[in-house]
C-alpha positions in Angstrom: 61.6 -21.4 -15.5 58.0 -22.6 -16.7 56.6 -22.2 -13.5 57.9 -19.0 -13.7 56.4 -18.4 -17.0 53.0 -19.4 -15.9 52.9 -17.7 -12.7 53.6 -14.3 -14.4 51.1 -15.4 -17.3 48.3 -16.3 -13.8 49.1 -12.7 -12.5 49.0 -10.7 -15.4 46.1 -12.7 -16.7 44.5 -11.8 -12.3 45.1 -8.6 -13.5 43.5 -7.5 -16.5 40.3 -7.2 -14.4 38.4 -10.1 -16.4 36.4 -11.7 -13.5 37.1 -15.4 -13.0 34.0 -16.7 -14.2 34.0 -14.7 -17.2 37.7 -16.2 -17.8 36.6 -20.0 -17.3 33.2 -19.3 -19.9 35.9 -18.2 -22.3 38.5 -20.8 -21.8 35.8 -23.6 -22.4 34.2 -22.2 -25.4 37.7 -21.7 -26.7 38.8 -25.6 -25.9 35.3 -26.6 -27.0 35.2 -25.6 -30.1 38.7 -26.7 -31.1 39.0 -29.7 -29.3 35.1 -30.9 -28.8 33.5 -31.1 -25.6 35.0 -34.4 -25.3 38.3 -33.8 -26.0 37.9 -31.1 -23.0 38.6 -31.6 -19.5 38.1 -29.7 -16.1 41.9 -29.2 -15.8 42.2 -28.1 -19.4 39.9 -24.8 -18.7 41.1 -24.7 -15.7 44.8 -23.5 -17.0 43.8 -21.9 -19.8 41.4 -19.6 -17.7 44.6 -19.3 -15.4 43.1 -20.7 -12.8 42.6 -23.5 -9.9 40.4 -26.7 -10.4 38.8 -25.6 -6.9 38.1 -22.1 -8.6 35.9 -23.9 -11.2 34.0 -25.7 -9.2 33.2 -22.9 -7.1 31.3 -21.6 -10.3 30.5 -24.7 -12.0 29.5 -28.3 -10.6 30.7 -30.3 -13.8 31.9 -29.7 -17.5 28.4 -30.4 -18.4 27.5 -27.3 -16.4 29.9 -24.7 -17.7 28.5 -26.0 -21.3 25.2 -25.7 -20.3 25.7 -22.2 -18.9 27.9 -20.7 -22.8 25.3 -22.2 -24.7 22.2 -20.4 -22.1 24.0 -17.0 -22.4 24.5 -17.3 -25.6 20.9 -17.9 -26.7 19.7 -15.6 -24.4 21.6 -13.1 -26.1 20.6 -13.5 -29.5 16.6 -14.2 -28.5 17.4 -10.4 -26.9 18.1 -9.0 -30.2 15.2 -11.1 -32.0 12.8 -9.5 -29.5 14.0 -6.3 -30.4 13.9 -6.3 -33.8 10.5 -7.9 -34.0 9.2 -4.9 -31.2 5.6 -4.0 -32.4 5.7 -6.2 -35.5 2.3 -6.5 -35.3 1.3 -3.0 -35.8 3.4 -2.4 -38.6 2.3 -2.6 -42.0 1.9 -6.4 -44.0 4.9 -5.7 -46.2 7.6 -5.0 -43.3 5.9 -7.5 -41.3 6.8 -9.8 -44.4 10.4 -8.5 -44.1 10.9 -8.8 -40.8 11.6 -12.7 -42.1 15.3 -11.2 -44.1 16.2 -9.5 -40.6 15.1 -12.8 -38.8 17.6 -14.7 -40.4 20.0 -12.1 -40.6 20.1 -11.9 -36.8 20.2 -15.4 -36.0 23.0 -16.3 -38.6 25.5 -13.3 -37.6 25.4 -14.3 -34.2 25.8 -18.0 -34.8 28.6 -17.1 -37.4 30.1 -14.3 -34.7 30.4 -16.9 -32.5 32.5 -20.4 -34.2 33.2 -21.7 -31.0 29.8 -22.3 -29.7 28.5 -23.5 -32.9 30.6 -25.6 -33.6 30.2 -26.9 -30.3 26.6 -27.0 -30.5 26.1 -28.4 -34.1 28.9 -31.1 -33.6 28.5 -32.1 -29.9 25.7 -30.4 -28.6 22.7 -32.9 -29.2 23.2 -36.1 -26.8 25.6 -34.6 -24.4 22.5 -34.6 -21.6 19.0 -34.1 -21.5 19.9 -30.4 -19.6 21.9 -29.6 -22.9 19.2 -30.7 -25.2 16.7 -28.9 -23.4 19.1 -25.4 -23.7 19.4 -26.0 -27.4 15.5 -27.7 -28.4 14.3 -24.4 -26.0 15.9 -21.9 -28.4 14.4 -24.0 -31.7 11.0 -23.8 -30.2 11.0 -20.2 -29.4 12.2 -19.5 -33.5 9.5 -22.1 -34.6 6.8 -20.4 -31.8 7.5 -16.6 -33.5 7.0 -18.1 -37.0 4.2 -19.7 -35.8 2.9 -16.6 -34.3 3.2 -14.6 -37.3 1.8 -17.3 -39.4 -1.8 -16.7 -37.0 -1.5 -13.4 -37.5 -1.6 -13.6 -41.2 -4.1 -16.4 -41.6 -6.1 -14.0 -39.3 -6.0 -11.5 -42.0 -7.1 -13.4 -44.8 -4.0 -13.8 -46.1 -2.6 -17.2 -45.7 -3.8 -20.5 -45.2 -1.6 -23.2 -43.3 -3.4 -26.0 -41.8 0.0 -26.8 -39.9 1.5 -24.2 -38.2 3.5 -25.9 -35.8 4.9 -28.2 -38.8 5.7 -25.3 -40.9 7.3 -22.9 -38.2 10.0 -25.9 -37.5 10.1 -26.7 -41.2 11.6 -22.7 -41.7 13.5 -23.2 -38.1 15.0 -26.4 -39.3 16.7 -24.4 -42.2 18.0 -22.2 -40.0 20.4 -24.6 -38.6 21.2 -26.7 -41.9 22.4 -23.4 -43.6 24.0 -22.4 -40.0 26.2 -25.5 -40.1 27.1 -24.8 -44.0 28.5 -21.3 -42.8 30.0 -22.3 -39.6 31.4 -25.9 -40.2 31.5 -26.1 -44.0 32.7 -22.6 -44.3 31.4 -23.5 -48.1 29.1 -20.2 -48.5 29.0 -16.4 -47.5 26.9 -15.5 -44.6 24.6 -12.5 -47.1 24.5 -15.8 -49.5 22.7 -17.7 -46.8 20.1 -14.9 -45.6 19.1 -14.1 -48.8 18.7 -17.9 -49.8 16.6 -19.1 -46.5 14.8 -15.8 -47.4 14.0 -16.9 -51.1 13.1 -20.2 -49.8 10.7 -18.9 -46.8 9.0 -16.3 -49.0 8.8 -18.4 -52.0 7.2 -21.3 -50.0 4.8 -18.8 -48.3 2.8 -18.4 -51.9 2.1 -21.9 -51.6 -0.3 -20.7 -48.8 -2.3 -17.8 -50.4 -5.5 -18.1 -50.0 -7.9 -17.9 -53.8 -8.9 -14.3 -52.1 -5.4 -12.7 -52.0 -3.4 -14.8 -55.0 -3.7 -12.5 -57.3 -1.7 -9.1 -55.1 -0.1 -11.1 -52.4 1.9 -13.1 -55.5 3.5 -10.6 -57.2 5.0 -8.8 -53.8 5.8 -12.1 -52.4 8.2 -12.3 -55.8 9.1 -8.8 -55.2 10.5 -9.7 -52.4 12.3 -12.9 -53.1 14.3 -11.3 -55.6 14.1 -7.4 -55.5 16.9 -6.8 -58.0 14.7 -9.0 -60.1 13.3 -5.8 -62.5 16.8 -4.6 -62.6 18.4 -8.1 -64.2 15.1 -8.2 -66.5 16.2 -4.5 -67.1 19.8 -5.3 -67.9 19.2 -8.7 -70.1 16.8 -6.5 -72.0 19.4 -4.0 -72.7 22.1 -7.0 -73.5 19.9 -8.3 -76.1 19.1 -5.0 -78.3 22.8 -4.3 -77.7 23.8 -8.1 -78.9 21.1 -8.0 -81.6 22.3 -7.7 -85.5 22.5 -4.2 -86.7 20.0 -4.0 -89.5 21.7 -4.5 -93.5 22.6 -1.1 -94.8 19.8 0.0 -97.5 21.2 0.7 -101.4 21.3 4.4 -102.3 21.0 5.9 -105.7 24.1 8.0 -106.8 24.3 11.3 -106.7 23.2 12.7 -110.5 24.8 15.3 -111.6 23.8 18.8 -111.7 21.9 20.5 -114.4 24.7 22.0 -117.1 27.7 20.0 -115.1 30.6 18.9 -117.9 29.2 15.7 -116.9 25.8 16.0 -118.8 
């Protein structure tokens, strides 16, 4: 009877068109994330992909591999949508180029928080597995900390900034990435708009560290602007709570009313 059972769950599993490979990726990153990459074995993906263990290795040459391969496709696929959204950056005018560091992070969290079972995988078990799965996830970090760096050139270039360390700085901003990642993903202890707009405060508000004597004075103000831009509108609203809260003024003595000229009261 449970032969059966998992015969007709093979078949109609066959037949729902998923391609095999695309079944085992899914099956691991599944059993990875809720069991840990050591917790996994070949024969676990194996029948929860519906599959033989000679299938698998027709795809993949270890367990290592198949990692290696979800965490490649995965990066791949969110540095796809960074280099879109950062298309012609530098032709755009400073302010967006400025904002382009809210839709940075807001990129790189939703797919890390779309995706729990990679995560999890990589923050929990990723480092240390092999130097192959190192390189996959210390590749993706670099190529963050190498667009920050990037963008920091471009705006010492134009006077605006001064960083003596780049490099330093870039993974400084990419290192907050992943701490605030792992909060949403593993901690599950904050919302994922709560932790773009606080790497965003952070980043911004550490940039004015770096503006140069030349461009203090305007680049301060927008940089603040742009930490908080509901800012003028809470200084707006405690303004109004104030006056409204204030003590309404004592009411002034008035003379009474004298009467008129040939009243009975006279």
């Amino acid at each position: 009877m449970i032969e059966k059972a998992r015969q007709r769950a093979t078949a109609e599993t066959r037949a729902s068109g998923v391609p095999t490979k695309a079944r085992l990726l899914a099956a691991a990153a599944e059993l990875f994330g809720a069991r840990g990459y050591y917790g996994t074995q070949v024969v676990d993906i194996t029948e929860r992909a519906c599959t033989g263990i000679g299938t698998f290795y027709r795809y993949f040459s270890d367990k290592e591999d198949i990692l290696r391969t979800l965490l490649k496709e995965f990066f791949e696929q969110m540095r796809g949508e960074q280099v879109a959204m950062r298309a012609g950056i530098e032709r755009r005018p400073p302010l967006e180029q400025v904002e382009v560091v809210r839709e940075t992070y807001r990129v790189i969290l939703t797919a890390l928080t779309g995706r729990p079972d990679i995560s999890v995988t990589v923050f929990r078990f990723g480092y240390g597995v092999s130097e192959r799965i190192n390189d996959e996830i210390w590749g993706f970090v670099n190529t963050m900390a190498q667009d920050i760096a990037t963008d920091l050139i471009r705006a010492e270039t134009a006077g605006l900034l001064a960083v003596e360390h780049k490099d330093l700085l870039a993974h400084c901003v990419a290192g907050t990435v992943l701490q605030v990642a792992h909060k949403l993903v593993v901690d599950g202890s904050v919302t994922l708009e709560a932790g773009i707009e606080t790497c965003t405060r952070f980043t911004l508000g550490g940039l004015a560290a770096f503006v140069t004597d030349t461009y203090f004075a305007t680049m301060t103000p927008i940089l603040r602007d742009l930490v908080s831009p509901r800012r003028a509108a809470s200084a707006d609203r405690e303004a109004a709570t104030v006056k409204t809260s204030a003590p309404a003024p004592a009411p002034t003595a008035t003379a009474a009313p004298q009467p008129r000229r040939g009243s009975k009261g006279r």
